[in-house]
C-alpha positions as CSV (number, residue, x, y, z in Angstrom):
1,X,37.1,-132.1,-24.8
2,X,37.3,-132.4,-21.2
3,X,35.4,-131.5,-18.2
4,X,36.8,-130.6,-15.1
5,X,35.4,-128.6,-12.0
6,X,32.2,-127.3,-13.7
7,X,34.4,-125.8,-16.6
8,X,34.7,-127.6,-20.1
9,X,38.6,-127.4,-21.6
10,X,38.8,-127.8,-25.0
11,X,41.8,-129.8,-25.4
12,X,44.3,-129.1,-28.4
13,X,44.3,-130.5,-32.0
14,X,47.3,-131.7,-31.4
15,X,49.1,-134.3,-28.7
16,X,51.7,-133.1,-26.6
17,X,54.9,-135.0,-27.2
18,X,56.9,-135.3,-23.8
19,X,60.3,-137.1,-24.8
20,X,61.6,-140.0,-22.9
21,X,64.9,-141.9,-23.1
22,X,65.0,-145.3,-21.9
23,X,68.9,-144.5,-20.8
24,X,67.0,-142.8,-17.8
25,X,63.5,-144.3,-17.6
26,X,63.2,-148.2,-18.7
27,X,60.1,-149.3,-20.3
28,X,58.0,-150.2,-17.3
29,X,54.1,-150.2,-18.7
30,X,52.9,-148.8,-15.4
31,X,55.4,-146.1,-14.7
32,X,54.9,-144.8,-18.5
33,X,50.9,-145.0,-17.9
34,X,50.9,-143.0,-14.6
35,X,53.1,-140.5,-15.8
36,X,51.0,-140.0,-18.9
37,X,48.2,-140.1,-17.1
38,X,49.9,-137.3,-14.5
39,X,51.0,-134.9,-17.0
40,X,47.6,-135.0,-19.1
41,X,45.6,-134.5,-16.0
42,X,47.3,-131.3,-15.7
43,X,48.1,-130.3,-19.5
44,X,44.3,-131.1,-20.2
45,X,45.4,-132.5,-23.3
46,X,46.4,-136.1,-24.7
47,X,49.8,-137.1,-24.1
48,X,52.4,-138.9,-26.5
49,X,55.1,-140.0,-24.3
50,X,58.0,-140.3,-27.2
51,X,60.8,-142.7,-26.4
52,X,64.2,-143.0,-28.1
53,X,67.3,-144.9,-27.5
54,X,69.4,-142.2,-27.1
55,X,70.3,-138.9,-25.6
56,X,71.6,-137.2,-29.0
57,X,68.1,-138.7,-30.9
58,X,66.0,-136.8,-27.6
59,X,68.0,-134.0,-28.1
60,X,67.6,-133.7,-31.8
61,X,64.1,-134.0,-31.2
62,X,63.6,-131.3,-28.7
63,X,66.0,-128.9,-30.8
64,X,64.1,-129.4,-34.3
65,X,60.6,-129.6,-32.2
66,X,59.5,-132.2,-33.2
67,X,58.7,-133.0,-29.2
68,X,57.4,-130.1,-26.8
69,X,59.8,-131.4,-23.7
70,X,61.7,-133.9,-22.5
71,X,63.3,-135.5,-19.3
72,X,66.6,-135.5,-20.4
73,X,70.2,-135.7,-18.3
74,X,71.9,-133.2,-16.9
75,X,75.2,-133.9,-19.6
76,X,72.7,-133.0,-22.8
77,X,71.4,-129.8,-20.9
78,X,74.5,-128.3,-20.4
79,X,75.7,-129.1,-24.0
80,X,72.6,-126.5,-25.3
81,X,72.2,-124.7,-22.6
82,X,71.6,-121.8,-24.8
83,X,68.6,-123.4,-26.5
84,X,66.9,-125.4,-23.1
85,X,65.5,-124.4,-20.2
86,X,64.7,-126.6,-17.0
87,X,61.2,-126.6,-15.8
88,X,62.2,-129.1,-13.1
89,X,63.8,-131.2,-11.5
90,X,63.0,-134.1,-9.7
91,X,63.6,-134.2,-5.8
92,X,64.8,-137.4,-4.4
93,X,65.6,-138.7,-0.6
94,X,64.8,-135.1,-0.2
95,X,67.0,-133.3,-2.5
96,X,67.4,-132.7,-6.4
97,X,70.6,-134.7,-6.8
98,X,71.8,-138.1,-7.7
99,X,74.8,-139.6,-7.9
100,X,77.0,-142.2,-10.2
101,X,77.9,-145.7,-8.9
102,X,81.0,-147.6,-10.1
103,X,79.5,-151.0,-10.3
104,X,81.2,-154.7,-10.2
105,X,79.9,-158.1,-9.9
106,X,79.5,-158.9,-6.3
107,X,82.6,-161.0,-5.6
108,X,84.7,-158.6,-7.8
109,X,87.9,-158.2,-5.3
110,X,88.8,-154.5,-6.7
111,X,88.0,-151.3,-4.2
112,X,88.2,-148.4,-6.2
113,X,88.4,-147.6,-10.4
114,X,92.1,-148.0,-10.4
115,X,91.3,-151.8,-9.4
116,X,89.2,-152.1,-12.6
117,X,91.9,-151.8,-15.2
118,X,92.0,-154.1,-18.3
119,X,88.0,-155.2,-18.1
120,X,85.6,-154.6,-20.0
121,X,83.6,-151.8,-19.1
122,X,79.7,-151.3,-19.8
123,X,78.4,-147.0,-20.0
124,X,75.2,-146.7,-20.6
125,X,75.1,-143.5,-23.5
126,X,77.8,-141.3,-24.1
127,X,75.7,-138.3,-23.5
128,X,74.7,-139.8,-19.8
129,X,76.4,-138.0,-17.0
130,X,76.2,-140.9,-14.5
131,X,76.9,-143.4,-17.1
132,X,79.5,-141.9,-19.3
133,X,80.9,-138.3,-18.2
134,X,81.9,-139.3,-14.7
135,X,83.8,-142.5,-15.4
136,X,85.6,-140.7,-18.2
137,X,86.5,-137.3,-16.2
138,X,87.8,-139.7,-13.3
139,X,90.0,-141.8,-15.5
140,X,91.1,-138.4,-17.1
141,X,92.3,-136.8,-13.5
142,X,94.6,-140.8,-13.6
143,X,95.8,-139.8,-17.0
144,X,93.8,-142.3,-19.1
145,X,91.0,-142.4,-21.3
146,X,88.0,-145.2,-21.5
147,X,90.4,-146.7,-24.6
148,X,93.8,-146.9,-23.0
149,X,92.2,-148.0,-19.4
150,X,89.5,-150.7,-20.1
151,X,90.3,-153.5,-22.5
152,X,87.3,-152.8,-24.2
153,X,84.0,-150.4,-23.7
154,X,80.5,-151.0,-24.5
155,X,77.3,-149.1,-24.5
156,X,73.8,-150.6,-23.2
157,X,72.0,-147.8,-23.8
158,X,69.9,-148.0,-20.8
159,X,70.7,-147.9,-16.6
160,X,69.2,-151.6,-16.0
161,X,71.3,-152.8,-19.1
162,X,74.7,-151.7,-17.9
163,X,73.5,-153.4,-14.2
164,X,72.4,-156.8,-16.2
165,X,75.7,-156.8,-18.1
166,X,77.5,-156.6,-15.1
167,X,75.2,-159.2,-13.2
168,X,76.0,-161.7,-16.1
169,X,79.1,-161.3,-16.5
170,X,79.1,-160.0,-20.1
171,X,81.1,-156.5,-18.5
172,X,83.6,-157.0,-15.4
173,X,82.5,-153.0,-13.9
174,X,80.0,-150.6,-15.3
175,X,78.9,-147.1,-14.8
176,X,75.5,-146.5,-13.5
177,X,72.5,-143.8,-12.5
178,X,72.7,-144.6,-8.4
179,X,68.8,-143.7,-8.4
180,X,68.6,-146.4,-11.0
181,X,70.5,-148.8,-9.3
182,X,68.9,-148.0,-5.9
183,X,65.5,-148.5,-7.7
184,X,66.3,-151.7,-8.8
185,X,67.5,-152.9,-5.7
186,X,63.8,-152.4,-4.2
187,X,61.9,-153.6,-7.4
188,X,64.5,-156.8,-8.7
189,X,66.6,-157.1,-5.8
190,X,68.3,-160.3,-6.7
191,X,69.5,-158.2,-10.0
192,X,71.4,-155.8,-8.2
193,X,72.4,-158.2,-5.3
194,X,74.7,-160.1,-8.0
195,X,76.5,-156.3,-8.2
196,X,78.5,-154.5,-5.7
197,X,79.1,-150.4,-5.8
198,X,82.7,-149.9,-5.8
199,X,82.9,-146.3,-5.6
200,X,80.3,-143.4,-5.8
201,X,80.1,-140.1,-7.2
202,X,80.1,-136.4,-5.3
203,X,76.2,-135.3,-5.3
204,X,75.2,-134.2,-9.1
205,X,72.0,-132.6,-10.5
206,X,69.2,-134.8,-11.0
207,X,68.1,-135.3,-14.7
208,X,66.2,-132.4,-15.1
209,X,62.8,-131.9,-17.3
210,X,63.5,-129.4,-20.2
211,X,62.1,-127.4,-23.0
212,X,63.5,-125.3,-25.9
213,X,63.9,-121.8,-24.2
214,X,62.1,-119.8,-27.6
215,X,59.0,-122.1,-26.9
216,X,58.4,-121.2,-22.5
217,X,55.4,-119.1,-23.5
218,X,53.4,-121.9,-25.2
219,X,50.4,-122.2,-23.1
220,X,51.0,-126.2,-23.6
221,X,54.6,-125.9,-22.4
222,X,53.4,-123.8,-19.6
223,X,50.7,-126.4,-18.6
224,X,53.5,-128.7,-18.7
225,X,55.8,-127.2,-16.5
226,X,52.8,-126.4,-13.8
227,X,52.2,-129.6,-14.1
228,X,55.2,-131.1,-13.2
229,X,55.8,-128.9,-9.7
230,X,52.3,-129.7,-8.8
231,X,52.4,-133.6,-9.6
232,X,51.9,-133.8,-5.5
233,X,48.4,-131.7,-5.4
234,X,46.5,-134.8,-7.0
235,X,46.1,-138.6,-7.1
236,X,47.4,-138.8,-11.0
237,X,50.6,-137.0,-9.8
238,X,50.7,-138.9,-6.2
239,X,50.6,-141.9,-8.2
240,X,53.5,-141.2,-11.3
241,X,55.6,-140.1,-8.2
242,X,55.2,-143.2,-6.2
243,X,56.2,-145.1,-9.1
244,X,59.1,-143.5,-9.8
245,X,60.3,-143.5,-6.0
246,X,60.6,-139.5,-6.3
247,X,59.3,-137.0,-3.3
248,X,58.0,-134.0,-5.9
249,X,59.6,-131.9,-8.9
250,X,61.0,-128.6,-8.0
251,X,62.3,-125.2,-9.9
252,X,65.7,-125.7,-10.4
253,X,68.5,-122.9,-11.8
254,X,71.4,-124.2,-14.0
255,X,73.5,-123.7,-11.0
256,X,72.7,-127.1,-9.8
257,X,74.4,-128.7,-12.5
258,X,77.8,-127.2,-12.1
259,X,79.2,-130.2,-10.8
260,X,78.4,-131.9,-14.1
261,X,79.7,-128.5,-16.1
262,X,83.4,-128.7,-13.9
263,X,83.6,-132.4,-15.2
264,X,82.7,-131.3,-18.7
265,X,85.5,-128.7,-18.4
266,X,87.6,-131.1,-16.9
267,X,86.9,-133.3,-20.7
268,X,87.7,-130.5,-22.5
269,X,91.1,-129.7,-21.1
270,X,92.2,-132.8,-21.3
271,X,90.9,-133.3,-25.3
């Protein structure tokens, strides 16, 4: 059990599982431990951060509930929108919104996708909006597809991957979560500084936090989802955040994410 403010919590049986991907968040020791720290201070329970490789495997997990929530991208979201609900989303430079970078190695001479043709080209997970859905919708509106327009594609399955195959040379261009990329350029800036951005993306929501919509009234998903919009009301949360280079976590409507639902639309026209 725990005590807290003169009051003793009896915490659950059971740990809440909050599911991570490291497509989104790499396996850094202290940004896992402050965010576990963060969200049990607030939960009042013991935390199981759960990490997979993949969107789909997150996905599956929050569906069949065998996790409680996740922090998942905006793509996966709008694929079940029917069965998720957001109970955040991050906020940062000061708003909920991100954007994709077109990567290349620094002394790449090409200016825009068009100039990438016939490389090979690194995504990080097919489910990743940044690093999959907006390279693909873009080279749809040019009348290709990945296939026909790179000579061949690959899949890191994490941000920092696609930016080290592209620093090394293993991928001429790659697609890339900008907040990823503009993290590591303050934490391993002679990584990124062997990469150039060749193009960026409109503003797109941030990956948002989610749970299964049939599950909100769960006092643990609750606590979860206090939790997370009130990371900035104590040192725990203070802490996660300044890790993660984010400014709070917000309420957020599925209305932020219609720039990433036109670009799905976009996929499905063209399939």
């Amino acid at each position: 059990m725990l005590v807290a403010a003169g009051m003793v919590v009896v915490r659950a049986a059971t740990p809440f599982r909050f599911a991570l991907t490291p497509v989104f968040l790499d396996n850094d020791a202290a940004v896992l431990s402050a965010l576990r720290t963060a969200l049990a201070y607030g939960i009042a329970n013991e935390v199981e951060l759960v990490q997979r490789r993949t969107y789909q495997e997150i996905t599956g997990a929050l569906l069949d509930g065998s996790v409680d929530a996740a922090w998942t991208c905006g793509y996966p979201f709008l694929q079940h929108r029917e069965s998720l609900t957001i109970l955040g989303a991050p906020v940062w430079r000061g708003q909920p919104r991100y954007q994709s970078y077109l990567i290349a190695a620094a002394d790449d001479p090409a200016t825009d996708l068009a100039g990438l043709a016939g490389g090979i080209h690194a995504f990080s997970d097919p489910d990743s909006n940044s690093g999959f859905l907006v390279t693909a919708s873009d080279l749809g509106r040019m009348g290709q597809t990945p296939e026909t327009f790179f000579a061949r594609t690959i899949f890191t399955y994490g941000h920092r991957n696609v930016v080290r195959a592209v620093a090394g040379g293993l991928a001429r261009s790659g697609s890339v979560d900008g907040y990823v990329w503009e993290t590591l350029a303050e934490a391993e800036p002679a990584l990124t500084a062997r990469t150039r951005v060749v193009a960026r993306s409109e503003w797109l929501g941030f990956p948002p936090f989610v749970a299964r919509t049939d599950r909100l009234s769960e006092p643990g998903i609750a606590a979860c989802r206090d939790t997370l919009l009130s990371l900035r009301q104590h040192s725990a949360g203070r802490e996660a955040l300044r890790l993660l280079r984010l400014d709070r976590v917000e309420p957020a409507e599925p209305g932020l994410y219609d720039g990433i639902a036109a670009r799905m639309a976009e996929m499905g026209r063209l399939r």
